[in-house]
C-alpha positions in Angstrom: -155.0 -21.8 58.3 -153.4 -23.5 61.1 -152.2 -20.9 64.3 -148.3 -21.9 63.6 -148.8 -21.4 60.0 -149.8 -18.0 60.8 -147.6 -17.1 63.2 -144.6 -18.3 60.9 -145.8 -15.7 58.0 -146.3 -13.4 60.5 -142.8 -13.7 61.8 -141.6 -13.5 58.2 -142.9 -10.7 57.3 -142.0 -8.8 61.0 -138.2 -9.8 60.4 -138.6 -7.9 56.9 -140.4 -5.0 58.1 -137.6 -4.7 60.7 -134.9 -5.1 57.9 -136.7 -2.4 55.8 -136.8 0.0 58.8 -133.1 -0.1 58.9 -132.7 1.0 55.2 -135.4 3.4 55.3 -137.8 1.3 52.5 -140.9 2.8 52.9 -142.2 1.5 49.5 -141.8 -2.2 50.7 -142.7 -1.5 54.3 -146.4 -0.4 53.1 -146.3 -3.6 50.5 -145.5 -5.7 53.3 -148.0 -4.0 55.8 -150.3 -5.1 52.2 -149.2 -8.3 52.4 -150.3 -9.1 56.2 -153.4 -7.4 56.1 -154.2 -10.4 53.1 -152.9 -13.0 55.6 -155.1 -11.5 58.7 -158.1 -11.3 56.2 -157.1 -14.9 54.8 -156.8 -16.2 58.4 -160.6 -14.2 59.3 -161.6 -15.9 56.5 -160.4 -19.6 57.3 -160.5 -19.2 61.3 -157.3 -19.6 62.4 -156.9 -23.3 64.4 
């Protein structure tokens, strides 16, 4: 996985956490904290470019 393919997800997924926040959805802020742990273990895996 390239760096600016990571970064984009990452940015993704921190624009969602920050909607969620505002309407208090802690069920899909811990699915999305799920989510980038699998991209972080994904980009471990590949070593990130």
């Amino acid at each position: 996985m390239k760096e600016a393919d990571f970064l984009k997800k990452v940015g993704i997924y921190a624009r969602y956490l920050t909607q969620f926040l505002n309407d208090s959805d802690v069920p899909k802020i811990l699915e999305t904290i799920r989510d980038l742990e699998k991209i972080r273990q994904q980009a471990e895996k590949e070593k990130v470019e």
